[in-house]
C-alpha positions as CSV (number, residue, x, y, z in Angstrom):
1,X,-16.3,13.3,40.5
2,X,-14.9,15.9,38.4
3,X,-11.4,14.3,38.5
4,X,-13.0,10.9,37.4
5,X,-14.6,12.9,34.6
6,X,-11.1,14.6,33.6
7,X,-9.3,11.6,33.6
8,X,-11.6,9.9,31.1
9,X,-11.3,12.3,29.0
10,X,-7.8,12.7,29.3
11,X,-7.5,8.9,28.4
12,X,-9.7,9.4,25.1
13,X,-7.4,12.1,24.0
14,X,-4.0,9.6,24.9
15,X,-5.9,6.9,23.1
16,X,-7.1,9.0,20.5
17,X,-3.7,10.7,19.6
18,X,-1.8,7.3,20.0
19,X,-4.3,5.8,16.9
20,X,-3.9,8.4,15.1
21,X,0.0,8.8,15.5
22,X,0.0,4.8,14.4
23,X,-2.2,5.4,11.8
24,X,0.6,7.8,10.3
25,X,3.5,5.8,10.6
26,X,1.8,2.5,9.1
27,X,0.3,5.1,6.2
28,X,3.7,6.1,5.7
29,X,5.4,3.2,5.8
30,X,2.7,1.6,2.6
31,X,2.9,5.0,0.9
32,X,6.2,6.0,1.0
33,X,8.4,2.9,1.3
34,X,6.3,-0.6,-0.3
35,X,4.5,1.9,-3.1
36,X,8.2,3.2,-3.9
37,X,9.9,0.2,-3.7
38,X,7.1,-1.1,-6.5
39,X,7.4,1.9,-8.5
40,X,11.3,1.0,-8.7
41,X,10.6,-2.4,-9.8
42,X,8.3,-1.6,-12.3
43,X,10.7,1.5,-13.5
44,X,13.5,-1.4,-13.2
45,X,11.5,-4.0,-15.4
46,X,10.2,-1.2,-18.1
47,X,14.1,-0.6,-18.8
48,X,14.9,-4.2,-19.4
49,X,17.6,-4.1,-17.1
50,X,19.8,-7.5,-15.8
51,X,18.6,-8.3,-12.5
52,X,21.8,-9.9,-9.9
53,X,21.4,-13.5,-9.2
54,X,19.7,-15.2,-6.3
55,X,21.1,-18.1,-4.5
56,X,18.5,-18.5,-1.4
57,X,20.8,-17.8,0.8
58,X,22.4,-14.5,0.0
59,X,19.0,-12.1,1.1
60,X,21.5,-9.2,2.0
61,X,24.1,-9.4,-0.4
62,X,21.6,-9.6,-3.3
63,X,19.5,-6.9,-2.2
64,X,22.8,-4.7,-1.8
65,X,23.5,-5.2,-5.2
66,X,20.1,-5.1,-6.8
67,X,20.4,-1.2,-5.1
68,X,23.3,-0.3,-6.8
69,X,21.8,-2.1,-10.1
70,X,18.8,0.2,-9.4
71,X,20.6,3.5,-8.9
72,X,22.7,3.9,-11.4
73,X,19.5,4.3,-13.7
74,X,16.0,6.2,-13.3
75,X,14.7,3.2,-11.0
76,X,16.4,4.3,-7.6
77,X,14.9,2.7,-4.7
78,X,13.0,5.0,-1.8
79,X,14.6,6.3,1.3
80,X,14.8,4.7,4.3
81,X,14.5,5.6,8.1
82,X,17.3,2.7,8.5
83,X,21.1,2.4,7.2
84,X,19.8,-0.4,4.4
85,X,17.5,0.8,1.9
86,X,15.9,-2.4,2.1
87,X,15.3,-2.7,5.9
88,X,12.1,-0.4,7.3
89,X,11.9,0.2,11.2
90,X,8.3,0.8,12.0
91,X,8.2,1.3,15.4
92,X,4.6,2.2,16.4
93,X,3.3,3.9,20.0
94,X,3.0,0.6,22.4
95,X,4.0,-1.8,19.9
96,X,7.3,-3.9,19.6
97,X,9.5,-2.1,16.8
98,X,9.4,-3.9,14.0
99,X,12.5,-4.6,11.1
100,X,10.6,-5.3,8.3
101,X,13.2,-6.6,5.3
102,X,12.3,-6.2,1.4
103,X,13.5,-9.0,-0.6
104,X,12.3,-7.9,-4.3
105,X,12.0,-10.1,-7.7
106,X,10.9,-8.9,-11.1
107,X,7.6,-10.1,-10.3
108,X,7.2,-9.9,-6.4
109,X,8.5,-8.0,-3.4
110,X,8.6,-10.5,0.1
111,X,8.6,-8.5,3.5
112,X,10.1,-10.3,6.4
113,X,9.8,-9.6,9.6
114,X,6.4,-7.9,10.4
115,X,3.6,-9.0,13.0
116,X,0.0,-9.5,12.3
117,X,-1.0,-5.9,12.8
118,X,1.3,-4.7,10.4
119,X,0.4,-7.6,7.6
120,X,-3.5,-7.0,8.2
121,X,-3.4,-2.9,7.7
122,X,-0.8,-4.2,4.4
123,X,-3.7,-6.6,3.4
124,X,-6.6,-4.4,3.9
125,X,-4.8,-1.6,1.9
126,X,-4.0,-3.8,-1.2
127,X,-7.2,-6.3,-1.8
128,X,-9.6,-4.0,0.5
129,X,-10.1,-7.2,2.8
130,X,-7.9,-9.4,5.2
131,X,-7.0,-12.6,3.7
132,X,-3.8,-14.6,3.6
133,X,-4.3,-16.8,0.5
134,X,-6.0,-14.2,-1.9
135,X,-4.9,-11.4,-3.3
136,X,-2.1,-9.1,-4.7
137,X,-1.3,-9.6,-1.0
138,X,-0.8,-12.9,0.5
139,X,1.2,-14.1,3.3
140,X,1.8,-16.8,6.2
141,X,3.0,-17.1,9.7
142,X,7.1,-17.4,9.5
143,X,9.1,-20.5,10.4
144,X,9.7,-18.1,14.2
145,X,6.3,-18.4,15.0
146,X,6.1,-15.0,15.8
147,X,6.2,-12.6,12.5
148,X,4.6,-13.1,9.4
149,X,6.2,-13.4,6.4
150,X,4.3,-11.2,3.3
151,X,4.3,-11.2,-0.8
152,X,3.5,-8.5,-3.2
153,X,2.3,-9.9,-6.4
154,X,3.3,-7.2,-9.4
């Protein structure tokens, strides 16, 4: 009986520090990367600075050099935990890793890449409720299916 006992409580504690460990990546990720990424933007837009063209297709390349655009003023983007300043790897306990990719406008940052859990903890942090068609946060379920495709309103 006692080992029955033990092992339930053993699981509470895994469960526990597992939240709470996810918790902490998923507050870092909104706090340090999306709230510095807007701060940049806004920095970037207050100094009336050119911002690089945008084709549609050139996600990468435009994002490269909207970074060295940013840094060579006050408005440098944040750190990442990934080579691309742009790219965030949240890569929670029992969850697939997730590549989340900033593609950012004067007016609006898009995340690619990011599942339901991720774009629901974004959601409830911005407008204080889930919803995909209101908000400062809105977003819809990418052409894969699988990921969810977000958009900061500034």
């Amino acid at each position: 009986m006692s080992f029955i006992v033990y092992s339930v409580f053993a699981g509470l504690a895994l469960w526990a520090g597992t939240k709470l460990i996810n918790h902490s990546l998923n507050t870092r990720f909104y706090e340090d990367f999306l709230l510095g990424w807007e701060t940049a933007i806004r920095t970037y837009n207050e100094q009336g600075r050119e911002w690089p063209s945008f084709t549609g297709s050139n996600h990468a390349v435009y994002m490269e050099n909207l970074v060295k655009l940013m840094r060579g003023g006050d408005a440098a983007p944040p750190a990442s935990n990934t080579g691309k300043p742009f790219v965030y790897c949240l890569d929670r306990l029992g969850d697939p890793k997730e590549d989340i990719f900033f593609l950012c406008f004067a007016d609006e940052i898009v995340l690619y890449g990011m599942s339901f859990k991720t774009f629901s903890y974004l959601d409830k942090r911005i407008d204080g409720h889930v919803d995909e068609k209101r908000g400062h946060f809105r977003g819809r379920k990418s052409k894969d299916g699988f990921s969810y495709r977000g958009q900061v309103l500034l």
